[in-house]
N, C-alpha and C positions, 0 to 999 in steps of 0.2 A: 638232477642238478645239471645245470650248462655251465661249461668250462670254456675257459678264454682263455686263449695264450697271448701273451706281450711282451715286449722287452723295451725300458725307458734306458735313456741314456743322463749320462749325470754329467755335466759341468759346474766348475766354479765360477761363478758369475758374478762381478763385484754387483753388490746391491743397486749402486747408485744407474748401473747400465739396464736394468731390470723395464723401466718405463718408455724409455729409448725402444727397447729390444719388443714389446707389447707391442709397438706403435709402426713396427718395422714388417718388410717381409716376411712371412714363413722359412725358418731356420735348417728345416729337412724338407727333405720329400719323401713317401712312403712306396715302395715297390711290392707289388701282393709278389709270390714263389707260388711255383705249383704246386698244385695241391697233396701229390704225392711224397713232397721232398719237404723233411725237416731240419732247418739249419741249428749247427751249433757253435760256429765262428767264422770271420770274415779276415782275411790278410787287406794288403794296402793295396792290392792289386785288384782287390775286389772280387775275389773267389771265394764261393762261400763254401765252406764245409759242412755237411750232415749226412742223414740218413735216408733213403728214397724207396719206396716200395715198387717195383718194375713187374709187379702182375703176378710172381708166384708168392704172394703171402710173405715174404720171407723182406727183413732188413738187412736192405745194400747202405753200404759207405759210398757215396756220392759229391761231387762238385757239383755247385752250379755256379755258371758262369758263361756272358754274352747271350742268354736267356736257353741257355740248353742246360740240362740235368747231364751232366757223366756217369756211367755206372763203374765205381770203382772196382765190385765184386762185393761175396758175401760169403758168410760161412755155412751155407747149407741150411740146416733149419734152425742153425743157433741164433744168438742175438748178436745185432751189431749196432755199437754206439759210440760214433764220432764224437769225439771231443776238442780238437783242436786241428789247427793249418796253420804251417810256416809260411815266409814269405814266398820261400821258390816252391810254392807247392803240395808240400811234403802232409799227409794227413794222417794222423794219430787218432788211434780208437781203441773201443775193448769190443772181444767175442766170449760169446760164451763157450761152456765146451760142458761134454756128458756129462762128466766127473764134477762141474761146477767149479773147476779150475780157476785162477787168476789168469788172461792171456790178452794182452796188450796186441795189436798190429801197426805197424807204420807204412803206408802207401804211398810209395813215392819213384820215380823214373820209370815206371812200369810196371814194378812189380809189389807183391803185396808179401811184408813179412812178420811172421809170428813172433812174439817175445814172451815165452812162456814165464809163470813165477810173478807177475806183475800186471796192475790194473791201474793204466793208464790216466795221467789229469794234463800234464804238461810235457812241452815237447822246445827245445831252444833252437836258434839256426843251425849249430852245431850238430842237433841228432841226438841231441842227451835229450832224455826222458825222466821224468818223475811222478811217481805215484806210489801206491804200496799193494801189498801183498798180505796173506792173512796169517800168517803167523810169523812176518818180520816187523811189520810196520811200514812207515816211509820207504822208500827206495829208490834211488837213482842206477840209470840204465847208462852207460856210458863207454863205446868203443866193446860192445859184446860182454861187457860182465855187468853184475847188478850188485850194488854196494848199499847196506844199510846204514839208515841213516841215525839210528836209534828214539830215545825219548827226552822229552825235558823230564830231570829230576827223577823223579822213584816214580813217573807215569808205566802204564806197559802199553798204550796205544798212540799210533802215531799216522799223520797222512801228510806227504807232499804236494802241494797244488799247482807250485807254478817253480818258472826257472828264467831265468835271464840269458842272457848271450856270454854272460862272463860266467857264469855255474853258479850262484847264489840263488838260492833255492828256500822256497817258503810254507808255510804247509802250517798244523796243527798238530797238539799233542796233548793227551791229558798229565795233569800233574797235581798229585794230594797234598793239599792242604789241612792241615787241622783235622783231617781225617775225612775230609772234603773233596772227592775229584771234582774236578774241573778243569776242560779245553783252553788250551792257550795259544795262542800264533807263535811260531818261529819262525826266524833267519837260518838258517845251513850256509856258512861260508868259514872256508879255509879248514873243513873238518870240524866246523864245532856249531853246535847250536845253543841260539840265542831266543832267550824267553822275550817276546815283545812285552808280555803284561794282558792288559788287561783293558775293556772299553767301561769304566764305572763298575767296574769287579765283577760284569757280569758273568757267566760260566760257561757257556760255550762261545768262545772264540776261534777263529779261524782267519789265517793269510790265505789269501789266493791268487794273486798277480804282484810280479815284481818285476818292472823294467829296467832300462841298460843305465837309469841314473839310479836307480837305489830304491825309488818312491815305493810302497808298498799298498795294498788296498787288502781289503777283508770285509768280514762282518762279525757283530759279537751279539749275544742274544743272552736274554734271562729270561725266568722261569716267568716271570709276568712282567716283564716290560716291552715284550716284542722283539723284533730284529733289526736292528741298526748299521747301516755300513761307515765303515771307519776308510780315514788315511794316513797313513804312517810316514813322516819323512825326516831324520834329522833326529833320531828319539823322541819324536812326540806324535801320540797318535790322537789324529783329530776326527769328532763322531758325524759323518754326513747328514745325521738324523733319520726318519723316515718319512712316511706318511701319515703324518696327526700321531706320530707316537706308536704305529702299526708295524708291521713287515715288510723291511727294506734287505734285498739278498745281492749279493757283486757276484757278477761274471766275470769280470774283465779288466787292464786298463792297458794304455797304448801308451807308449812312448811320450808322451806330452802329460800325462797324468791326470786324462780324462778316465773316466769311469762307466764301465756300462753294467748293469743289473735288474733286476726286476722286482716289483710290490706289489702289494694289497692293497689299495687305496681308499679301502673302510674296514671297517671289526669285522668277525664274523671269518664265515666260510671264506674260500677264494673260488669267485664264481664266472 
């Protein structure tokens, strides 16, 4: 089987500009990365964060930026998987460890630090973290202690994904129904969390980015109807759609409440 990686980017685009925009210039430009280094975010400053393999087998956390790879460092022969960059820098990842441990690192001013108890998704300017752990759930990292975040309702699992610059904080949780589980998106603000609902009652739902006005992104998936990304603004969560009804997954969204994620763009395998 051949595998292909991609990542699309989503805009809202009034319809009417759709024919205009056909007829116009090309909207991006594509830059290939070396082949060593795998990206898994980009700041506004255009540094890209991921992981880079430098010759001993082993996964380093890496920048790249001005067409050079940085070697952040690595954990030996464990694993390391970058998942986010701040503005000024700062990069957010998980290592493995023997034991199979939860251990979050943040690399930033030079030095590279551990947060044990905790596996990293999101990171704010501030230096708060979020993510969970395996027998808390959700968890926020903030000024050296780690604070749980709990469940929606009589759930027992819970995941943080993302965080804002003001601490509002978004993630999944499952919660039974009828004697039905099923994942649902939350808000985490002011110590309490908020059931988003639901994207047409499907059952695994999930938030995953929430920026500095509120807006929310996700995705929500059924048992046969595929994966859908949603956007949440103002109590109302509206469905991006997919690809023909196929698997549509969010990564991301920025400040202006653009969207970035990636699909399937037929049935079947992803090839």
């Amino acid at each position: 089987m051949i595998f292909r990686r991609y990542v699309l980017a989503l805009a809202l685009v009034p319809a009417l500009l759709l024919p205009a925009l056909a007829q116009a210039d090309a909207i991006y430009t594509v830059h290939f990365l070396p082949k060593n280094f795998y990206p898994a975010d980009i700041n506004n400053a255009g540094q890209i964060a991921g992981t880079a393999d430098f010759g001993d087998n082993n996964a380093h956390a890496a920048i790249y930026a001005g067409g050079v790879v940085t070697d952040l460092g690595s954990f030996g022969d464990n694993y390391v998987n970058v998942v986010a960059i701040t503005e000024a820098g700062t990069v957010l990842g998980n290592a493995g460890s023997p034991a199979g441990e939860n251990r979050a690192f943040v690399r930033g001013n030079g030095a590279m630090q551990e947060i044990a108890g905790l596996y990293g998704y999101g990171i704010n300017a501030g230096g708060d973290i979020v993510g969970y752990n395996n027998t808390s759930g959700a968890i926020l990292y903030s000024q050296g202690t780690l604070t749980e975040l709990g469940h929606l309702g009589s759930g027992d699992f819970s995941v943080a994904r993302g965080i804002n610059d003001a601490g509002a904080i978004v993630g999944t949780s499952t919660i039974d129904l009828d004697f039905h589980s099923r994942q649902h998106p939350f808000l985490y603000r002011d110590g309490v969390l908020h059931d988003l609902g639901t994207l047409d009652e499907r059952e695994f739902n999930s938030a995953v980015a929430i920026n500095s006005a509120g807006q929310i992104a996700g995705y929500s998936e059924g048992t046969g109807g595929g994966m859908h990304a949603f956007f949440y603004e103002n109590g109302v969560m509206t469905d991006l759609g997919s690809f023909g009804g196929l698997n549509l997954d969010v990564g991301g969204m920025n400040e202006h409440g653009q969207v970035v994620g990636s699909g399937d763009p037929w049935e079947g395998e992803r090839i």
